[in-house]
C-alpha positions as CSV (number, residue, x, y, z in Angstrom):
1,X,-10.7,5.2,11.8
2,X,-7.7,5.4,13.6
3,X,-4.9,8.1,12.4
4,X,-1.5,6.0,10.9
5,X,2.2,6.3,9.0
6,X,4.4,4.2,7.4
7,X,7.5,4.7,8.9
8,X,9.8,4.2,6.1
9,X,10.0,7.8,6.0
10,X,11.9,7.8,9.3
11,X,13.7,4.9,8.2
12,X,17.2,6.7,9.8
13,X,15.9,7.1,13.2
14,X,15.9,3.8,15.8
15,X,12.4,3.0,16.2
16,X,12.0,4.4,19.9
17,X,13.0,7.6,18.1
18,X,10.4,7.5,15.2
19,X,7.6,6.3,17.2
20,X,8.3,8.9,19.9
21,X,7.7,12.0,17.3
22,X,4.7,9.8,15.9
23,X,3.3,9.6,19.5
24,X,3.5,13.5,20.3
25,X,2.1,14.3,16.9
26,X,-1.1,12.3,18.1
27,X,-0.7,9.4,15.6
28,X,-2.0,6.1,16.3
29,X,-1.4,3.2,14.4
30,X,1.6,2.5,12.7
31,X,2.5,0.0,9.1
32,X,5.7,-1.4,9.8
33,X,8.1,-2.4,6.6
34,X,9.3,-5.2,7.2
35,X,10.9,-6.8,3.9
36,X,10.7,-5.6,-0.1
37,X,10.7,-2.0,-1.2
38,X,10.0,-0.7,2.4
39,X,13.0,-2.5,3.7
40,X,13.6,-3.8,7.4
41,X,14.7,-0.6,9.2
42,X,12.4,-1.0,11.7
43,X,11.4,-4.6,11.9
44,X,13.8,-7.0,10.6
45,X,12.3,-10.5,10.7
46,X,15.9,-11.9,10.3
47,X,16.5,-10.7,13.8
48,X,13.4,-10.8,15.5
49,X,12.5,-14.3,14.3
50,X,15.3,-15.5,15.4
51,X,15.7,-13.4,18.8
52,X,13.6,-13.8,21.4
53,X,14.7,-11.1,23.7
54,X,14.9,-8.9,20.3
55,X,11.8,-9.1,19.4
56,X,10.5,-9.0,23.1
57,X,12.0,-5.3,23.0
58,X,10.1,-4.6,20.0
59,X,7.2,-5.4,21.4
60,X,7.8,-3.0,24.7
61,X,8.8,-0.1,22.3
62,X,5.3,-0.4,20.2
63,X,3.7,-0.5,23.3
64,X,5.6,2.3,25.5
65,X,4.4,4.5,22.7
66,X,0.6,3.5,22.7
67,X,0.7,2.4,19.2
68,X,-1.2,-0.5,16.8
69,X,0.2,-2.2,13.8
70,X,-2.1,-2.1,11.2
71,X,-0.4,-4.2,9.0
72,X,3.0,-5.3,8.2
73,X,4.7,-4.3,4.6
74,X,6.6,-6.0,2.3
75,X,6.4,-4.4,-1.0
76,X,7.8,-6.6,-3.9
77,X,7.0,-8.8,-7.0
78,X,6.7,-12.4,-6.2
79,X,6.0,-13.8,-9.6
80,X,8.7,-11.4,-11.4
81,X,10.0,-13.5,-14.3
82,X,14.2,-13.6,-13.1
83,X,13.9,-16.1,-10.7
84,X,16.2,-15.6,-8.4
85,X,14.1,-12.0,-8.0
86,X,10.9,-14.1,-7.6
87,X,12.8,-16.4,-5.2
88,X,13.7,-13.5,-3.0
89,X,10.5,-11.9,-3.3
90,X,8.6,-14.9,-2.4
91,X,11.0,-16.0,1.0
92,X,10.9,-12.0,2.0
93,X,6.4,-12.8,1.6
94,X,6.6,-15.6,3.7
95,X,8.9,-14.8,5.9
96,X,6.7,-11.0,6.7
97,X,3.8,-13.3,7.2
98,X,5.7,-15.3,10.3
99,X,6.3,-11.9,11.7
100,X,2.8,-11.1,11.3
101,X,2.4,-14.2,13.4
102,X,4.6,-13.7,15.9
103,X,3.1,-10.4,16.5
104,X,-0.3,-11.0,16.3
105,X,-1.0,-9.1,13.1
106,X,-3.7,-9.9,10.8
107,X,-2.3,-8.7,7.8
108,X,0.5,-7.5,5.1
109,X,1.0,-5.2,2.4
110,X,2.5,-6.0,-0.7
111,X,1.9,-5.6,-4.4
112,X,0.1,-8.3,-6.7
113,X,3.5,-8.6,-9.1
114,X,3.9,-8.4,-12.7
115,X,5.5,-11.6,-14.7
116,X,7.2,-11.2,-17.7
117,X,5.7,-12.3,-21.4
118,X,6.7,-15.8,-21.3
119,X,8.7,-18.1,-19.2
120,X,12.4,-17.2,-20.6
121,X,11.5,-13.4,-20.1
122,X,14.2,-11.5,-18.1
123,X,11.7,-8.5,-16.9
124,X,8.1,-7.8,-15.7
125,X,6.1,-6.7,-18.9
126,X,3.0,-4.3,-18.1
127,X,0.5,-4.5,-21.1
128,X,-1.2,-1.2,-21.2
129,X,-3.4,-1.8,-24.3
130,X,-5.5,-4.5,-26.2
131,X,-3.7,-4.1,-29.9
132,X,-1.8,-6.1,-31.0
133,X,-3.4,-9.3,-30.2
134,X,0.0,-10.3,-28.7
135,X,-0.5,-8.3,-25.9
136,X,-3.8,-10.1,-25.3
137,X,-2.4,-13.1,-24.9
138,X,0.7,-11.9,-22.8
139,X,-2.1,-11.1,-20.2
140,X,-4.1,-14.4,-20.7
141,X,-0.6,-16.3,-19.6
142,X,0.6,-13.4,-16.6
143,X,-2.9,-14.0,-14.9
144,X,-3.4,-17.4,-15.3
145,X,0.1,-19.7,-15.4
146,X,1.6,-17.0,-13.1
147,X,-0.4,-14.1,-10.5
148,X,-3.5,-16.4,-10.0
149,X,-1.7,-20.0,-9.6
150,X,1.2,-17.8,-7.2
151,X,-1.5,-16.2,-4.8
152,X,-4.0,-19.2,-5.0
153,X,-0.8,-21.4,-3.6
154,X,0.2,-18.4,-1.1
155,X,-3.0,-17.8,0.4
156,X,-3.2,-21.1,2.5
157,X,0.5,-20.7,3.9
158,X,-0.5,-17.4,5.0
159,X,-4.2,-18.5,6.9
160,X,-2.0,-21.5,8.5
161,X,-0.4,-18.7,10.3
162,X,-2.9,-16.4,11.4
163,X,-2.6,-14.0,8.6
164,X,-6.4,-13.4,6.8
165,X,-5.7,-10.1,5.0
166,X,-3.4,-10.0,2.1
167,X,-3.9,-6.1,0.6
168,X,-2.5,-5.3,-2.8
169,X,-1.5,-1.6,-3.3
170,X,-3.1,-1.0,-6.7
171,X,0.1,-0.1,-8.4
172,X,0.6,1.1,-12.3
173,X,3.4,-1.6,-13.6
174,X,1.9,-4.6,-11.8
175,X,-1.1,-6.7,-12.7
176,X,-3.2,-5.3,-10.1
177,X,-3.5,-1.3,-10.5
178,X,-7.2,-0.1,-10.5
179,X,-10.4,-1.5,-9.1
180,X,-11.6,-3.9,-11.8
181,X,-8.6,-5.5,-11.7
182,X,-8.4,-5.7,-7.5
183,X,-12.2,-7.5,-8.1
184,X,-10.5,-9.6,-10.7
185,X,-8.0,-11.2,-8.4
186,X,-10.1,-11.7,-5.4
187,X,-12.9,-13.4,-7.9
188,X,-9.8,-15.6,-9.1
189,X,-8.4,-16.3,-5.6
190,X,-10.9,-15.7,-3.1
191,X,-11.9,-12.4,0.0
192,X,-8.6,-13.0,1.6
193,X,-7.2,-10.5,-0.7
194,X,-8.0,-7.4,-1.3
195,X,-7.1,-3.5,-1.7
196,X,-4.1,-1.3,0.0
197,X,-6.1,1.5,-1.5
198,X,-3.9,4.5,-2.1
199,X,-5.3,7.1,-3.8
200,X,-1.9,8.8,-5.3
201,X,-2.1,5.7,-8.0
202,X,-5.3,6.5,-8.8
203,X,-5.2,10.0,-9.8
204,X,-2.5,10.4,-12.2
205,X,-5.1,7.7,-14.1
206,X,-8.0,9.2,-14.3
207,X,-9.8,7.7,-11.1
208,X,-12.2,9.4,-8.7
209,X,-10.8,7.7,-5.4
210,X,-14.3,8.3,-4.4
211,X,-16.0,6.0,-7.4
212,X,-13.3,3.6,-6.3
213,X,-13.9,3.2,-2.8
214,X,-17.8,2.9,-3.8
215,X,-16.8,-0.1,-6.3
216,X,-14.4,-1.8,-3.8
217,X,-16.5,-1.7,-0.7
218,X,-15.6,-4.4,1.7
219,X,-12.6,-5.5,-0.8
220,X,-10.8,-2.5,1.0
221,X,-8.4,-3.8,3.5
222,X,-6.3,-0.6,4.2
223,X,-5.3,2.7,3.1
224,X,-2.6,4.8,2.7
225,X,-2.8,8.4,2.8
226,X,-0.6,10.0,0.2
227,X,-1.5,12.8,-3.0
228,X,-0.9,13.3,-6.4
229,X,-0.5,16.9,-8.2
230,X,-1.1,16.4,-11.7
231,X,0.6,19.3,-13.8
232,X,-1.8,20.2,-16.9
233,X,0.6,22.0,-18.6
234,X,3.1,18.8,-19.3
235,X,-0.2,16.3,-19.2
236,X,-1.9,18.7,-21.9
237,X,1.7,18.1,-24.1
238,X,2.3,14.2,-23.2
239,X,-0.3,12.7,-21.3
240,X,0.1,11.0,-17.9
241,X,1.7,7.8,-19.1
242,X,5.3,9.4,-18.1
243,X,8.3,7.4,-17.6
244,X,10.5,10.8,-16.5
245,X,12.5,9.8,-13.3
246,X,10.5,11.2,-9.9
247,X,13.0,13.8,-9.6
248,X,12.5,15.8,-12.8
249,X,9.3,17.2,-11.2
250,X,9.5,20.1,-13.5
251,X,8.9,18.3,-16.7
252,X,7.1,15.7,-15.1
253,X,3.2,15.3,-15.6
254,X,2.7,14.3,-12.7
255,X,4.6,14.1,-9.0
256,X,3.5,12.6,-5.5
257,X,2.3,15.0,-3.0
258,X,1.9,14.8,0.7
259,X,-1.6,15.0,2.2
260,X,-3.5,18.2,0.9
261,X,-0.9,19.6,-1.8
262,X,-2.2,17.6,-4.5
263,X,-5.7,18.0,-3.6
264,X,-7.9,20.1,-1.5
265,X,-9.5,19.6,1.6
266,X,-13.0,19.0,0.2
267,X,-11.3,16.5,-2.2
268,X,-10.2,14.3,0.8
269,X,-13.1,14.9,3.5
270,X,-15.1,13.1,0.3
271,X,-12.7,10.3,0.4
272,X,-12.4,10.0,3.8
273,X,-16.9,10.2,3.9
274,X,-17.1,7.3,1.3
275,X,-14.4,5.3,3.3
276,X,-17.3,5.4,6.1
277,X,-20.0,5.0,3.8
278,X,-18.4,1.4,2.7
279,X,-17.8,0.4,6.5
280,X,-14.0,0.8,6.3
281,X,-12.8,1.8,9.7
282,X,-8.9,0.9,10.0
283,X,-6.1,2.9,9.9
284,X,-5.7,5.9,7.2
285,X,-1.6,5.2,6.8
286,X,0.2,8.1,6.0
287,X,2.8,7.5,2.9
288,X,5.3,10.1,2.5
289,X,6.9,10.1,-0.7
290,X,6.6,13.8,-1.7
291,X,10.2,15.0,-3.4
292,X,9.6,18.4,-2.5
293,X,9.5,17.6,1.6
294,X,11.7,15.7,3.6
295,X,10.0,13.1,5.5
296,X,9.6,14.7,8.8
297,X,7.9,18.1,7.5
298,X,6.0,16.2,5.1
299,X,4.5,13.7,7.7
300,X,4.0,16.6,10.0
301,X,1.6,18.7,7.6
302,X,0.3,15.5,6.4
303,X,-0.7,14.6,10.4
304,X,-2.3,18.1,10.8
305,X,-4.3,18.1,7.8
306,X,-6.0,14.9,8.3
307,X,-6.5,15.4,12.0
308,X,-9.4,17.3,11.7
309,X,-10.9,15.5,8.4
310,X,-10.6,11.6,9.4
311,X,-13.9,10.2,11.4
312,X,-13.0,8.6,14.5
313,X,-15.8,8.5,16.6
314,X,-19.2,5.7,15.7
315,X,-22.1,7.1,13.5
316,X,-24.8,8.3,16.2
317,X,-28.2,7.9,16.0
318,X,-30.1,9.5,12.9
319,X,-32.4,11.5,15.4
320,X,-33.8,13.6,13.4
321,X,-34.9,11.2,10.8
């Protein structure tokens, strides 16, 4: 396993800047946005596509600073019922996926999507229960007339080009958000999708990150490092199904953490022992999105606290057994 960051949270530094402090605070790998919710700050396809020298220099400036690109991410809904959304979405999919090319990266990041109830819908709808019946068969047509037929049609564009991993960040408000549901995709669609595992969107929902890594196994493609503090004073009152704005972390039932203030350090040295007991050795990508931090303290205490609980080095030999 190799140490990582996103580095939208350094989003307002040039990218010789950002990837300078990530190289003295002994990180490794980096996941680059590169389209979507992560935005282009530090790779804009637009430009390097379309630039040879351009993307030349942003080749030397990965390099001068020892780093790997574990993936590329573009964060967004493809299959989002307003069309001209979808249409944006799905150019800004393809269009990471040439980058990925041109750089030699194997893989993107991005979220499965959520369609709407119907065809004329205006916005994503993200059925949460079985009753009414409706909401049975919203989810019989958002899997299959929309997520399965989009993915089954992307999945071949991206191979043509040298891209073999598309992870979905299981995401609350998009059809893929927990583990039976990442299984259900990749059954539908086939192993070249699979999990952006991060654990933050599994904790506010009742899931042991550990019993999910178990159940996903091989289906994990990469991870993101980032914590959840549930508050049990506001989840004992209203539950964890909280549509509060991020920044009312006061009456919230929940708020992101960086590394280690959501959870202990036993908490994540189990995670970080089942990610080896599946196999999964790639990058543990740090995501800052902690309200209380700004990006640079919170990446800073995230890199410390995970130096010493992430397992780089190859299982030895069980001598003693």
């Amino acid at each position: 396993m190799k140490l990582g960051v996103l580095t939208v949270a350094l989003g307002d530094q040039p990218l010789d800047t950002a990837l300078g402090f990530l190289e003295d605070q002994g990180v490794e790998m980096i996941e680059i946005g590169c389209g979507g919710c992560p935005g282009t700050a530090h790779c804009d396809p637009e430009i390097l596509l379309n630039d040879t020298s351009e993307l030349e220099k942003f080749k030397k400036t990965v390099g001068k600073h020892h780093m790997e690109i574990s993936a590329l991410s573009v964060h967004c809904n493809t299959v989002h019922p307003n069309k001209q959304i979808a249409q944006k979405a799905d150019y800004e999919t393809k269009r990471a996926i040439l980058m990925a090319e041109k750089l030699g990266v194997k893989q993107i990041n991005t979220f499965s999507g959520c369609p709407g109830d119907c065809p004329e819908s205006k916005y994503p709808n993200w059925v949460t229960c079985p009753w009414p019946e409706d909401f049975l068969a919203v989810l019989d047509y958002q899997w299959n007339e929309c997520l399965i037929p989009y993915w089954r049609a992307t999945v071949p564009f991206a191979l043509e080009h040298g891209v073999d991993k598309i992870a979905f960040e299981p995401h609350p408000g998009f059809l893929v958000y927990n583990p039976e549901t990442v299984k259900r995709i990749r059954e539908a669609v086939g192993e070249n999708v699979g999990a952006n595992l991060d654990p933050s969107h599994l904790i506010w929902q009742g899931i042991d990150p550990v019993a999910a890594i178990k159940e996903l196994k091989d289906a994990i493609f990469h991870f993101h490092a980032k914590d959840t503090r549930v508050d049990k004073a506001n989840t004992s009152v209203n539950g964890v199904l909280d549509t509060k704005h991020y920044s009312d972390e006061f009456n919230r039932s929940w708020i992101f953490r960086t590394v280690g203030y959501g959870n202990g350090e036993q908490y994540w040295r189990d995670i970080i022992s089942a990610l080896r007991l599946v196999g999964y050795d790639h990058a543990i990508s740090i995501e800052h999105e902690d309200s209380l931090m700004s990006g640079t303290e919170g990446l800073k205490k995230a890199i410390a606290f995970l130096k010493d609980i992430i397992i780089k080095e190859p299982v030895g030999t069980m001598f003693w057994a």
